[in-house]
Phi, psi and omega in degrees: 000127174273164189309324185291308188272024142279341165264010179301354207227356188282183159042028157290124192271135173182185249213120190260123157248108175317320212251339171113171196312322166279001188252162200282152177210172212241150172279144199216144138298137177257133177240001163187165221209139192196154190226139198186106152053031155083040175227133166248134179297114165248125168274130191231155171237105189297166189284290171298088158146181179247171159112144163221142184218147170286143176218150144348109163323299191271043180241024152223141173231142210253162179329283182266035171239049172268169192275170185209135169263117193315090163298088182259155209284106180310340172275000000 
């Protein structure tokens, strides 16, 4: 991955689920980006709150990769 699409994520908004994708999760800001032993890395900051923390990529998901709750048409 090069630096350009590693900065590609910054100061991007999207949701941290601590807990994995089901479990409840909070919107966060990315305030820096790290590549470690081929795992990519977010430094998050929350949008509501104080504190930065490094977590997983694939614990934080942007708007259009969230989980969607299956809706069905009722009619």
């Amino acid at each position: 991955m090069t630096v350009a699409e590693l900065a590609k994520n910054l100061g991007k908004v999207g949701t941290y689920y601590p807990n994995g994708s089901n479990g409840p999760g909070f919107e966060v800001t990315v305030r820096d980006v790290r590549q470690v032993f081929g795992r990519l890395d977010f430094e998050v900051e929350p949008v509501a709150g104080r504190g930065r923390s490094w977590v997983g990529e694939s614990s934080v998901k942007f708007p259009d990769e969230r989980p969607r709750l299956a809706v069905s048409d009722p009619f």
